[in-house]
C-alpha positions in Angstrom: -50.7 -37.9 -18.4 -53.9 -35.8 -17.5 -53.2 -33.2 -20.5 -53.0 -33.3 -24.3 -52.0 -30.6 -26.6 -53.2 -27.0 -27.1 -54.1 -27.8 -30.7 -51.8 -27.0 -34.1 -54.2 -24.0 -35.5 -53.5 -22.4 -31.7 -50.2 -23.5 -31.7 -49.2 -21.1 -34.6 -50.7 -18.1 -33.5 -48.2 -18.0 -30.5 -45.9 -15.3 -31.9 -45.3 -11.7 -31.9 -46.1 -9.6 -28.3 -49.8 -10.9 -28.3 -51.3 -12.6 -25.5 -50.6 -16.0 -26.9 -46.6 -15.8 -27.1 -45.9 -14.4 -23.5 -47.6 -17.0 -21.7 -46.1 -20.7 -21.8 -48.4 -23.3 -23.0 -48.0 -26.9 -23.9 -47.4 -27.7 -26.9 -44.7 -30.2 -27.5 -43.5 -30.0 -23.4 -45.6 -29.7 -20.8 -45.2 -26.1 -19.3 -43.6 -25.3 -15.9 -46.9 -24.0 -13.8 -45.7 -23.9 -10.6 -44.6 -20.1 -10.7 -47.7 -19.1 -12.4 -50.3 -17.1 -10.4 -53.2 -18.0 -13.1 -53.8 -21.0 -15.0 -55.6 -22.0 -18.2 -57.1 -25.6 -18.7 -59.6 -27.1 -21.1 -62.1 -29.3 -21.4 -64.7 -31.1 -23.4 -66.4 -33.4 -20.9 -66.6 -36.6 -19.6 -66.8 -38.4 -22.8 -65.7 -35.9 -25.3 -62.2 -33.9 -26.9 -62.1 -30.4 -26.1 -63.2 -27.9 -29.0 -64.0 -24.8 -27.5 -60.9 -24.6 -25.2 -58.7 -24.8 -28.5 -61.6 -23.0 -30.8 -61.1 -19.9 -28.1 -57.8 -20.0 -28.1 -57.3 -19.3 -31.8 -59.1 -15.8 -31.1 -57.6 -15.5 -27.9 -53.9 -15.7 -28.3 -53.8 -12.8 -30.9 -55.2 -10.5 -28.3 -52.7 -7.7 -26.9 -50.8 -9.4 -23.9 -51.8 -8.1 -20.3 -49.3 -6.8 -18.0 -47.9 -9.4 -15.6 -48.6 -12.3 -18.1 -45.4 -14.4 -17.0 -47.9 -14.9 -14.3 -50.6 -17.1 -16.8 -49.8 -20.8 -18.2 -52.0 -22.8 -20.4 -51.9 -26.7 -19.7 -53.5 -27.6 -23.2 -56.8 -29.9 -22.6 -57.8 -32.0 -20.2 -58.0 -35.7 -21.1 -61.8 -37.1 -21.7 -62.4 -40.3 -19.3 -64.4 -43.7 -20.0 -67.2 -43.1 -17.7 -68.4 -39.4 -16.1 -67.4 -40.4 -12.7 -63.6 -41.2 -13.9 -63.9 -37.8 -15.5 -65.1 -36.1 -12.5 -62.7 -37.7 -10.1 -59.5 -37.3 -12.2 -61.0 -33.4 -13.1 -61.3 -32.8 -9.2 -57.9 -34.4 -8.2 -56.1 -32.2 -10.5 -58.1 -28.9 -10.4 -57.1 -29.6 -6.6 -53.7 -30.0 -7.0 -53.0 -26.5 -8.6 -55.7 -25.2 -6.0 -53.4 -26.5 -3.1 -50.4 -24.3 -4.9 -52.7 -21.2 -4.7 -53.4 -21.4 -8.1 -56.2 -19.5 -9.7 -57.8 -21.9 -12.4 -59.8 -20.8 -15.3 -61.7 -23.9 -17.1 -63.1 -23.6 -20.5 -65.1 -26.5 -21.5 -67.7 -27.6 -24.2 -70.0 -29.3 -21.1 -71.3 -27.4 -18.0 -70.5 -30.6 -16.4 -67.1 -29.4 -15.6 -68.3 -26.9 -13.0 -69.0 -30.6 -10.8 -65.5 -31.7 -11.3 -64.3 -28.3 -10.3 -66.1 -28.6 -7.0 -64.6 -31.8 -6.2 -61.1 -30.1 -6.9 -62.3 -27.0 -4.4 -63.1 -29.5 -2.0 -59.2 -30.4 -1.5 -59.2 -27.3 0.5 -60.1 -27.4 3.8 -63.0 -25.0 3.9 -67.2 -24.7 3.3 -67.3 -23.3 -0.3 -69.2 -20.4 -1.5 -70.6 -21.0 -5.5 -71.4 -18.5 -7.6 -73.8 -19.7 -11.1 -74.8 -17.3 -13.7 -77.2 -19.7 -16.3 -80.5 -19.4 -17.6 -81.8 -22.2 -16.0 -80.5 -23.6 -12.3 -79.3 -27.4 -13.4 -80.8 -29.1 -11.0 -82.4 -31.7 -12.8 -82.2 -35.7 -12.1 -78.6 -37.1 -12.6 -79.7 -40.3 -13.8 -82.6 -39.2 -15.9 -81.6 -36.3 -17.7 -78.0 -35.1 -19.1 -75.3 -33.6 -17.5 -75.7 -30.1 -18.9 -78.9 -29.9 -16.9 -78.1 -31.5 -13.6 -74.5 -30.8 -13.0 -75.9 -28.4 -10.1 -77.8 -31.3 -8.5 -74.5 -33.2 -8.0 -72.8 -30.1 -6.3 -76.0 -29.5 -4.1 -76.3 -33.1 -3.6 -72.9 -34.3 -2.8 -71.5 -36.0 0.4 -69.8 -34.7 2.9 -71.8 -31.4 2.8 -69.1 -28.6 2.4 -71.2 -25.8 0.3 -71.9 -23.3 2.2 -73.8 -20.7 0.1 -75.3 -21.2 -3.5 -75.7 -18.2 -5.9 -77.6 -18.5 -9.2 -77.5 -15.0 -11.3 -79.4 -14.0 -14.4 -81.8 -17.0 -14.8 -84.6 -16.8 -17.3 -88.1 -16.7 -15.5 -89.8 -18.5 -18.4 -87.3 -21.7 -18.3 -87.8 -22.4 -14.5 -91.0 -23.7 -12.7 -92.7 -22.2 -9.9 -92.1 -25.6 -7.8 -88.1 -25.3 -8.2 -88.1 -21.5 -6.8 -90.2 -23.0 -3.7 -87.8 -25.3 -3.4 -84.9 -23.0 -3.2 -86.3 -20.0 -1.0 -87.6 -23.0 1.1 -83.6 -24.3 0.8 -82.4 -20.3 1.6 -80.5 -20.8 -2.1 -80.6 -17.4 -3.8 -81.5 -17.1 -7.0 -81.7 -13.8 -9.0 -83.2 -13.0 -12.1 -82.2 -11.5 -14.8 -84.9 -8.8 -15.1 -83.4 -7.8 -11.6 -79.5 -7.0 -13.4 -81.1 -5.6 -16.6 -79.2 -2.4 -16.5 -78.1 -2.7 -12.5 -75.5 -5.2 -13.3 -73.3 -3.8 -10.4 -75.6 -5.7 -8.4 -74.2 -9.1 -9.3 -71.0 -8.3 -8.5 -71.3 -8.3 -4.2 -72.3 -12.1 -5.8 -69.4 -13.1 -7.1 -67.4 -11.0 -4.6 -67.9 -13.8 -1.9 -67.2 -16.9 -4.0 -64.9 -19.1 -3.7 -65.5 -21.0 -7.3 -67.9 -20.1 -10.2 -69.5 -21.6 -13.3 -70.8 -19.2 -16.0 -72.7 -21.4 -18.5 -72.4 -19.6 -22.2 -76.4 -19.9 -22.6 -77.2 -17.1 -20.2 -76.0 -15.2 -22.9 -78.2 -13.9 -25.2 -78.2 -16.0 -28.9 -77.5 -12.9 -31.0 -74.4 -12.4 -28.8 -73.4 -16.0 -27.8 -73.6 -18.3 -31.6 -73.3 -21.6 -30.5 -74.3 -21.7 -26.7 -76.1 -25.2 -26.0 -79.5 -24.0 -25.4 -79.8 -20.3 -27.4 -82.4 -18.1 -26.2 -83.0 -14.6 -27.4 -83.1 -13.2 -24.2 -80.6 -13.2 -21.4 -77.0 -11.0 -20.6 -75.3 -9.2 -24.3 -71.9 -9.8 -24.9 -70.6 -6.1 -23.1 -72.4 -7.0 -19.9 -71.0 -10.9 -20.1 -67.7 -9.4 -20.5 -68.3 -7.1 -17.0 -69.4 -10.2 -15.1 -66.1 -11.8 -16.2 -64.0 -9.1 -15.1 -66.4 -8.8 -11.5 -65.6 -12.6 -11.5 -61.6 -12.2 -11.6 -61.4 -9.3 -9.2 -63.7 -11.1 -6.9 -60.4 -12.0 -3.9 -61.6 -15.1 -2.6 -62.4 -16.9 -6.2 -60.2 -19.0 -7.6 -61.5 -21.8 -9.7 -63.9 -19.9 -12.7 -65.9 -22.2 -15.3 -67.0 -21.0 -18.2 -69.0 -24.1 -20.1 -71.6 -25.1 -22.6 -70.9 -24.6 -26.6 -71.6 -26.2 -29.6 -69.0 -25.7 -32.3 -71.8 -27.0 -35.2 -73.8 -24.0 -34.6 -70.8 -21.3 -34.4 -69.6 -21.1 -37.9 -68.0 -18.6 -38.2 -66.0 -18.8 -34.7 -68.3 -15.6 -33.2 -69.2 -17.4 -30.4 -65.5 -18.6 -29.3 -64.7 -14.7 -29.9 -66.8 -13.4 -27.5 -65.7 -16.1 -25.0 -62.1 -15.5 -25.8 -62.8 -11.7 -24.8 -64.6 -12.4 -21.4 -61.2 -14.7 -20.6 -59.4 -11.8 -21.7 -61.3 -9.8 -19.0 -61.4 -12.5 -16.5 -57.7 -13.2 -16.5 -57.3 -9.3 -16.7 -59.5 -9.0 -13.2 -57.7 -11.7 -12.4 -54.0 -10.6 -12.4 -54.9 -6.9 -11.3 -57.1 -8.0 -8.0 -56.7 -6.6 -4.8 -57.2 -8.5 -1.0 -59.8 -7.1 1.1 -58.5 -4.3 3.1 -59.3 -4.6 7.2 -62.1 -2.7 8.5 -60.3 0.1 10.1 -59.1 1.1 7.3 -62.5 1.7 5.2 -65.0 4.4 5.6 -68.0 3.7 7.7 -71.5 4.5 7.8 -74.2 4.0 10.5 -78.1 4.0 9.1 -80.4 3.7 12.0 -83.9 1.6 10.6 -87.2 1.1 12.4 -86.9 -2.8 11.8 -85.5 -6.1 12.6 -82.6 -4.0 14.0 -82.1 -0.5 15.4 -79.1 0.4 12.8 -77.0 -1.1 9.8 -73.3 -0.5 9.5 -72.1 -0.1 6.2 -68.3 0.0 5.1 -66.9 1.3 2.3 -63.0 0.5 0.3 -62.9 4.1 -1.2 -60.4 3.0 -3.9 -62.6 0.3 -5.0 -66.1 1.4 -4.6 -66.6 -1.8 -3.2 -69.1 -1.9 0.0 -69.7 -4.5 2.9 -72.5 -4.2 5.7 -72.9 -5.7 9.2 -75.3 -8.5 9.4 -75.9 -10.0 13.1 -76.8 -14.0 13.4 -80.1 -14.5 13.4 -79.8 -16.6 16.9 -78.2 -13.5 18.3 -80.8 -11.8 17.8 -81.8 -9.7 21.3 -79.1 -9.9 23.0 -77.5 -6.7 23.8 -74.1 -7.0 21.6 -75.0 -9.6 19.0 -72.5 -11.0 17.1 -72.1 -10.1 13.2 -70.4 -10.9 10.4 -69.4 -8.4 7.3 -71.4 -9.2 4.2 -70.6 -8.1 0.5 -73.0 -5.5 -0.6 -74.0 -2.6 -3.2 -73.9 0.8 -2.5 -77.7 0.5 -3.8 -78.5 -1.5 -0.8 -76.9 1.5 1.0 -79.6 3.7 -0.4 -82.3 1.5 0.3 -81.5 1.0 4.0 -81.3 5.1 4.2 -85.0 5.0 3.1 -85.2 2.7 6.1 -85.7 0.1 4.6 -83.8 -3.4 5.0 -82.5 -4.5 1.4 -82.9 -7.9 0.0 -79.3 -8.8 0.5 -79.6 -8.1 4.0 -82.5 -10.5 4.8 -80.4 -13.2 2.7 -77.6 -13.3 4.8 -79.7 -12.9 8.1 -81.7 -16.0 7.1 -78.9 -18.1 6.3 
């Protein structure tokens, strides 16, 4: 058995209408999840029990219930392993299981380490993965000279056969990451954005999360007055109503379907403040989650054609008018010159929409170009 319990405090505050009593969770039988569009799991880690899975769910379950919530199980908590590779594999082989029944997982775990298992899971599908990070730092340090929580991004970048096919990192803190690791991932085409660059343009991030396939968002990129008991508090970093947002951008995102949210220490959240405002982003994620819409074709969206003195004579930009969402034409780099190059539709802002009026190519552009 890969699953224990939801715990006994969580366990009693399944009644009522609220969120908690609509959706079937394990308790004393493991839940049927095979008709279930969205599914719960938590973790501790390789070598640990689970606390905040069961710690969020005792502020979660009260909440009001979401419409369609038939459509959301919770399997209780994932078993901890001997070693971190037994953990990773058996995490991987099961996150993959419900990903080859369509399944949209959400993962709540005490360890950022988990976002490696879910990798390994999203490798059962046949397909080059897109990864999505919002942290404070980028986790890439040395796997067998630091701890997890810092390198679990090394293993993804790292691992064998190469499937990853773009690697986002949003809102990390400039003063936690050296200039030699930047180099090293503009010289690697990884992009990385800042958080000084969302401060109060988070829209921005959500063209991010729009593309991915799986995502990690590790607790400590909140700010500490928001986030008590995130493993490595900071005063500065995203507040709890823009946390919440990036949740909701994550579940609405319609290629993403495995969505981490890691990295808590119970000793240093009391009063159960920090598993609150974790509850409410899964709230919001599950939410985005359950009301998400597929990408319409292009025919149907409004179009716009911005000629630029640059790279390129002109920029075609789409737009999903019931969604606000916006996509834009970028042509292969090694089609460059001929006379019909081929392109490929890129998730965008309506900002970099603007910019490219002012003829000007936006950053987002020369990402995907160079990539």
């Amino acid at each position: 058995m890969f699953f224990e319990p939801v715990s006994d405090e969580a366990a009693t505050l399944r009644k009522g209408g609220a969120f908690g009593n609509v959706i079937p969770a394990f308790e004393q039988h493991f839940p049927d999840w095979k008709t279930a569009e969205v599914v719960l799991v938590g973790t501790g880690g390789s070598q640990q029990a689970s606390v905040l899975a069961d710690a969020v769910r005792c502020q979660l379950y009260p909440f009001t219930a979401l419409g369609k919530m038939g459509q959301v199980v919770d399997l209780g908590n994932f078993r901890s392993k001997e070693t971190p590779d037994q953990y990773y594999d058996a995490l991987g082989y099961v996150i993959g299981k419900l990903l080859e029944e369509n399944k949209k997982v959400v993962i709540l775990s005490d360890q950022p380490e988990a976002a490696f298992g879910a990798y390994l899971g999203r490798l059962e599908i046949p397909e080059e993965v897109t990864y999505a990070h919002i942290g404070p730092r980028f986790a890439l340090g040395e796997p067998e000279l630091e701890p997890e929580a810092v390198t679990f991004n090394k293993r993804v970048l790292t691992y064998e056969p190469e499937r990853l096919a773009r690697f986002f990192t949003l809102g990390y803190q400039r003063y936690f990451v050296e200039s030699q690791v930047l180099e090293t991932l503009s010289e690697l085409n990884l992009q990385a954005v800042r958080y000084g660059e969302l401060y109060q343009q988070l829209p921005e991030a959500e063209p991010y999360l729009r593309q991915a396939d799986m995502g990690c968002f590790e607790l400590s990129a909140i700010r500490q007055g928001d986030m008590a008991g995130s493993l490595f508090p900071s005063p500065g970093g995203f507040d709890a109503i823009e946390a919440c947002q990036l949740a909701r951008y994550a579940g609405l995102a319609p290629k993403l379907d495995c969505f981490v949210m890691a990295g808590y220490d119970p000793s240093a959240d009391p009063i159960n403040a920090g598993a609150r405002q974790v509850a409410v982003m899964t709230w919001y994620l599950i939410e985005g989650m359950l009301l998400r819409k597929p990408i319409p074709p292009v025919a149907s969206m409004r179009k716009y054609s911005v000629k630029v003195h640059s790279t390129v004579d002109e920029v075609v930009f789409y737009e999903d008018t019931a969604t606000q969402r916006w996509w834009m034409e970028v042509p292969f780099s090694q089609d460059l010159g001929r006379q019909r190059p081929r392109t490929h539709l890129v998730a965008c802002s309506e900002q970099d929409y603007h910019t490219t009026r002012k003829d000007e190519l936006p950053q987002r552009w020369w990402q995907a170009f160079e990539s």
